[in-house]
N, C-alpha and C positions, 0 to 999 in steps of 0.2 A: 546174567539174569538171575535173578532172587524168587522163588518160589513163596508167598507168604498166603496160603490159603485160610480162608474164613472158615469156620466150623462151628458146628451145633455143642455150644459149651454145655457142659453139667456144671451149675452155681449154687449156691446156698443166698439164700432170700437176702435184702437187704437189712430184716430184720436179725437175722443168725450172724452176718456176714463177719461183725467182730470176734466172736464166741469161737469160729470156724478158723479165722486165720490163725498160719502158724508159722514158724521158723523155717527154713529150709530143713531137712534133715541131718546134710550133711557138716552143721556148722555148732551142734549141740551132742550132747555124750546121751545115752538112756537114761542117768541119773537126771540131768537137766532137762531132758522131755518131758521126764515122769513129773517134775516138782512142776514144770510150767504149764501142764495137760491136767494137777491131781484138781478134782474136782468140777473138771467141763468136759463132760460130756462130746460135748458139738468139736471138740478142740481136733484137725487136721492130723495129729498128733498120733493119735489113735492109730490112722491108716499109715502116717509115713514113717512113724518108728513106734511098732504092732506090739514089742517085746515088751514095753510098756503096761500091760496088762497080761504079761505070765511071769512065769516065777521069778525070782530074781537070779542074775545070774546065769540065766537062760542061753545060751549057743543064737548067737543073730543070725546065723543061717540054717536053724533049723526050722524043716519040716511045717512046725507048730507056727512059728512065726508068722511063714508067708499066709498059712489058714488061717490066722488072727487077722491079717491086713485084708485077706479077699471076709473075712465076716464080719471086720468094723466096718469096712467102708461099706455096704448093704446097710448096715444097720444106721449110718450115719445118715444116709441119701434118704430112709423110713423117716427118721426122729427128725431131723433138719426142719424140710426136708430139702432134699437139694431138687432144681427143678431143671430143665433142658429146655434152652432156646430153642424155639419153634424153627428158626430157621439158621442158614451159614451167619458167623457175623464174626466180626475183630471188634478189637476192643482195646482205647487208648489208655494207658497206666500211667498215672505219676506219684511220681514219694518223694516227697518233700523230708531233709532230716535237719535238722536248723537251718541255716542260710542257702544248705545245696539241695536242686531238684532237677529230677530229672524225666525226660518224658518218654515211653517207650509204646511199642504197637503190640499186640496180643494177637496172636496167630500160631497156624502151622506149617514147618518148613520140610522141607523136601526131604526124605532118608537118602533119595539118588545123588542131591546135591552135596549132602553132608560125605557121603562116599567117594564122591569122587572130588573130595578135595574143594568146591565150590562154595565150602561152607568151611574155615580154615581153622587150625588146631594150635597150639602153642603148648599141651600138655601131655606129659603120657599119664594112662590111666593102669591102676591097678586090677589085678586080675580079679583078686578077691571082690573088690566093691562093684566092678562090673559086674560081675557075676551075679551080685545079691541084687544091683538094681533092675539085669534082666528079668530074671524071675519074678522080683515086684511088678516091673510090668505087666508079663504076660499072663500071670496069675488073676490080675486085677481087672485085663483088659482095658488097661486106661496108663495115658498118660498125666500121674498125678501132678509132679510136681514142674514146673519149665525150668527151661534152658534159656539163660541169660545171652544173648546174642549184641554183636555189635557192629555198624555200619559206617563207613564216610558217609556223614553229612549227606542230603538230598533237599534241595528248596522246595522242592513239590512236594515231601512227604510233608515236611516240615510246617506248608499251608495248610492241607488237609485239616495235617492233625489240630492245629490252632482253631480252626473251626470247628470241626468236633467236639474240642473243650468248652466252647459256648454254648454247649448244650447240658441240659441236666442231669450232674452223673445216675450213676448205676448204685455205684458203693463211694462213702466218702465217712472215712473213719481213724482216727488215732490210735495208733497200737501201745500197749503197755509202755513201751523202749522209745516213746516219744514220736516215733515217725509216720509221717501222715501218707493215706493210700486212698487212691483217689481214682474210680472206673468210668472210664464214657463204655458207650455201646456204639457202633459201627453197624449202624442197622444196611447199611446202604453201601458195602464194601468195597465195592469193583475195583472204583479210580484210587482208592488207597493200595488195593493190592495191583493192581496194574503202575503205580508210579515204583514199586520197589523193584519192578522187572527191569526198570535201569540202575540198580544196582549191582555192580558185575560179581561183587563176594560179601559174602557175612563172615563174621568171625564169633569164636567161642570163646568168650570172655569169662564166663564161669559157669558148670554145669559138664564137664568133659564125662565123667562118669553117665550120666541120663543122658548124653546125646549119643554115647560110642553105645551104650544099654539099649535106646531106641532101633538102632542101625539093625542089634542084634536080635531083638524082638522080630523086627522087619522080619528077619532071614527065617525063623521059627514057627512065623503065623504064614509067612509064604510058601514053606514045604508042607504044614500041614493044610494048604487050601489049592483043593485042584482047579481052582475055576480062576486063580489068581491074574488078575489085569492086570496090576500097578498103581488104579486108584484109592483101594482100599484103602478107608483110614486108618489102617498102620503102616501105611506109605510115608504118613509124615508125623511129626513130633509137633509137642506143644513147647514156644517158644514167646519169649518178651525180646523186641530187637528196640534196642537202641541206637540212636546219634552217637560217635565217639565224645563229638566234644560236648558230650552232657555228662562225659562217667566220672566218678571219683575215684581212684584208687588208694588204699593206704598202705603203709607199710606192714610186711611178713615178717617179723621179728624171729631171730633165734636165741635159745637156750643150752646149752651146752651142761650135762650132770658133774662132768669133771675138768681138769685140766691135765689129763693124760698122765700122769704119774709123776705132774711137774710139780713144783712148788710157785706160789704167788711170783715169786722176784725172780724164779728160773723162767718161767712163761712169760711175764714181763721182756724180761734180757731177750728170750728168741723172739719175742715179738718185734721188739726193736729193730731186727737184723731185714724186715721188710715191710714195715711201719715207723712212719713218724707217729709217737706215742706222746701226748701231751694232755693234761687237764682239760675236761670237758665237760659237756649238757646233757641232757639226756635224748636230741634227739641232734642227728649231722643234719647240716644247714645246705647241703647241695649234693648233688651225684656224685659216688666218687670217694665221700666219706664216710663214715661209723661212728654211731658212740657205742662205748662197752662199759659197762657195768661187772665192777671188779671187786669184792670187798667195800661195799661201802662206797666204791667212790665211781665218779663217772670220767673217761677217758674218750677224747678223739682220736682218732686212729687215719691217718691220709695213707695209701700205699707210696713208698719209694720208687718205686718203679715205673713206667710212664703207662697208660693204660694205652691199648688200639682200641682206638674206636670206630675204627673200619671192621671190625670182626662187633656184628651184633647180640653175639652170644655173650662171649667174654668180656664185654664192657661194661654187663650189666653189674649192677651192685654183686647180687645174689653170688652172681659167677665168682667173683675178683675174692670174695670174702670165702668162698668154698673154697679155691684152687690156691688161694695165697694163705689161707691162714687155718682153716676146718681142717684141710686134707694134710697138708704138712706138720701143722703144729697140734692138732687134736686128734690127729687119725679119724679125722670122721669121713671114711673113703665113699660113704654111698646113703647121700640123706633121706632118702626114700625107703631106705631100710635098718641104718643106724637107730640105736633103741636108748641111743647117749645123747643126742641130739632132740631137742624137740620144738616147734612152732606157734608162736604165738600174734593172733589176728591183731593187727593196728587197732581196731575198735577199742580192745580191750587196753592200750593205751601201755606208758613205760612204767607205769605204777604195777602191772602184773610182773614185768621184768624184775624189780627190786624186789616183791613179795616174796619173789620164784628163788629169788640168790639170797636174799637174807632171811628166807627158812629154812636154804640144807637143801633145797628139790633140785637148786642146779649150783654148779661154782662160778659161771661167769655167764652173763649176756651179750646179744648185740642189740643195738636197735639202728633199723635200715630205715635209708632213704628212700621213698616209693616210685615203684617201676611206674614207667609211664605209660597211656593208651598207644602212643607213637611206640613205642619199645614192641607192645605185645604186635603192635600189626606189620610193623618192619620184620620181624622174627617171623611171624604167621605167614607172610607175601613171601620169604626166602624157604620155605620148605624148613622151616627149623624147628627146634626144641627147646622152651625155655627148660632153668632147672627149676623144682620141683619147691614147693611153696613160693613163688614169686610175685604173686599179686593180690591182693584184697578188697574184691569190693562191696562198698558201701553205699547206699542204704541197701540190705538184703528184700528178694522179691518175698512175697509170702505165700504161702503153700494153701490152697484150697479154695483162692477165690477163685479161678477158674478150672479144669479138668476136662482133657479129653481123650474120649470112650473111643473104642473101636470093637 
C-alpha cells in the first residue's frame, strides 16, 4: 500500500510562476545559481541555495546560510506572493523536453513508509549533504524541494490522471533550457489517492538525500512535540511519483585527472589485458560497452571476460567499468570519495568529455551506456545498493512550484 496524501500547497501565482521556478539544487554549483538567480528576485534560488546572497566563498554549512534560507523564503512568500490552497489537493505534473514526456502526481508520502523499506532505496547518502538538507528543512519548516519517486505502472491511476489533464491547467510555462511544465489541480483527490494504495512499493529514483533529510526532520520535530500523533505534516514528505515506463534515464559519465603514473601506450597495453580495445564513437551502442576518450581519439572498449548477469550489481555498466578497470588500472578504490575521479550528467552531453580531456582537467574519459528503470528497480526489490553516480534523470523537476509547510 502507497500512502500519497493531498496537502494544502504553498504556490507562487500563475503570474510569478516562471520567475519562481528553478533547478533542483542539488544539480548546479553556487557559481551557476548565482548567474542563473542574478537579477530575479522571485528566483527559488534564493531559498534552495541561500549562500547566493552572502559573501563569496562563504562555508555552505554555516550558521549564516541556513538564516538566509529561513529570511529569503519569508520574504519571497511577501513579494511573490506565494499563496496557500484553501484546502488538501494533488496536483498532476508533466514536462515535456523534446519528443519525451512524462507524467507524474504531486503529493505527500509517508516518513513510516519511507522507513520501513516500503518506499525503496538504490543509493547511499552522504553524511555531509544529509545533514545540510536536514537543517534546511527544519529551519524553514517546509519541505521545499521533492523527491522524485517512481512506480509499476497502475491503469487506474493512469485514467485518473488522463482526465485530470482535460481540464485547465494551474501553471503551463517553458523554462529557459527549453522544457515545458505543465500543473493540473486535483481539487477532488480521494479516488486518485485511494488507487495508489494498490501500489505495494514506490521507489527513489532521485532525490535520496531530501527523502533520508525528511525521515530525519521526522525524528527532530517528533521529540520536540509532546502531543505527537503521527499525523502531523511532518509525518510525510513532498514528492512527484511517476509511471516507470514514462522515465528517461541518461548516462553518468566519468572523468578520470590522471592515468595513474602510466604513460598513453603503457595504459593502453594494461588495458588490453581485460579489454577488447578498438577504434570508436563517442557514445557504446549497447550494455556491456564503453567509449573512452583518449588523447584525441575515441575507443570501444568490450570486457574480455564474460559478464554474470545473474548478480544485478555487478553486471551493471558502472560496476564492470569500476571493478575491471577504475580500481585495478587507476587506483580509484572508492568513487564516492576519490578527488581523481569526477562525474559528468548525460545532459551535459560527450562534448564536456572532450572539453574536459583536451583542456588538461582530466587525462582520459568514459562515456556509459545508461542504467535502466528495470536495473534500478531489480536492484531496489533485492535489498541492494547500486554504486554511486549510476543514473541520470532527465527532464529535471523544478523547485518552487509547489511547497509543503508543516
Amino acid at each position: 500500500m502507497a500512502i500519497v496524501r493531498p496537502f494544502r500547497a504553498l504556490r507562487p501565482t500563475p503570474e510569478r510562476v516562471e520567475q519562481v521556478a528553478a533547478v533542483p539544487y542539488d544539480v548546479i554549483n553556487t557559481e551557476e545559481a548565482a548567474a542563473l538567480a542574478e537579477g530575479n528576485p522571485y528566483s527559488f534560488l534564493h531559498v534552495s541555495r541561500p549562500e547566493i546572497d552572502l559573501e563569496p566563498g562563504i562555508d555552505l554549512y554555516d550558521d549564516r546560510v541556513y538564516a538566509k534560507a529561513v529570511e529569503n523564503f519569508a520574504k519571497l512568500r511577501e513579494i511573490c506572493p506565494f499563496v496557500e490552497e484553501s484546502s488538501p489537493v494533488l496536483y498532476v505534473y508533466k514536462l515535456v523536453m523534446g519528443e519525451h514526456s512524462q507524467v507524474g502526481v504531486v503529493g505527500c508520502c509517508s516518513v513510516d513508509e519511507y522507513d520501513q523499506d516500503l518506499i525503496k532505496k538504490h543509493e547511499k547518502t552522504r553524511k555531509d549533504k544529509e545533514d545540510d538538507r536536514t537543517r534546511h528543512t527544519i529551519e524553514l519548516r517546509a519541505h521545499a524541494e521533492p523527491v522524485f519517486l517512481t512506480y509499476r505502472p497502475v491503469s487506474e491511476i493512469d485514467s485518473i490522471v488522463e482526465s485530470v489533464m482535460k481540464s485547465e491547467p494551474l501553471f503551463d510555462f517553458t523554462a529557459a533550457d527549453g522544457i515545458r511544465h505543465t500543473l493540473w489541480t486535483v481539487n477532488e483527490p480521494r479516488q486518485l489517492s485511494e488507487a495508489f494504495e494498490k501500489v505495494p512499493h514506490m521507489y527513489v529514483a532521485d532525490g535520496h538525500h531530501r527523502s533520508a533529510s525528511a525521515s530525519r526532520a521526522r525524528a527532530v520535530m517528533q521529540q520536540q512535540n509532546p502531543t505527537h500523533t503521527g499525523n502531523e505534516e511532518y509525518n510525510y514528505f513532498l514528492a512527484v511519483i511517476f509511471p516507470s515506463d514514462q522515465l528517461r534515464i541518461l548516462p553518468y559519465n566519468r572523468v578520470v585527472k590522471d592515468l595513474n603514473e602510466r604513460s598513453e601506450e603503457e595504459f593502453l597495453q594494461e588495458l588490453s589485458k581485460s579489454f577488447k580495445v578498438e577504434p570508436g564513437t563517442d557514445s557504446p551502442s549497447a550494455k556491456g560497452e564503453f567509449a573512452m576518450y583518449l588523447n584525441k581519439k575515441w575507443y570501444r572498449l568490450c570486457p574480455l571476460d564474460e559478464i554474470d548477469y545473474s548478480n544485478p550489481i555487478a553486471s551493471l555498466d558502472v560496476s564492470i567499468l569500476q571493478d575491471r578497470l577504475l580500481a585495478p588500472l587507476l587506483a580509484i578504490q572508492d568513487p564516492r570519495t576519490d578527488k581523481r575521479i569526477d562525474f559528468v550528467g548525460g545532459i551535459r552531453g560527450t562534448t564536456e568529455l572532450i572539453k574536459l580531456v583536451d583542456a588538461g582537467k582530466a587525462a582520459v574519459a568514459f562515456s556509459m551506456y545508461p542504467t535502466t528503470v528495470d536495473d534500478l528497480m531489480r536492484i531496489s526489490d533485492a535489498g541492494q545498493i547500486m554504486p554511486p553516480k549510476s543514473t541520470w534523470f532527465e527532464p529535471k523537476l523544478r523547485s518552487g512550484l509547489f511547497i509543503h509547510t508543516f
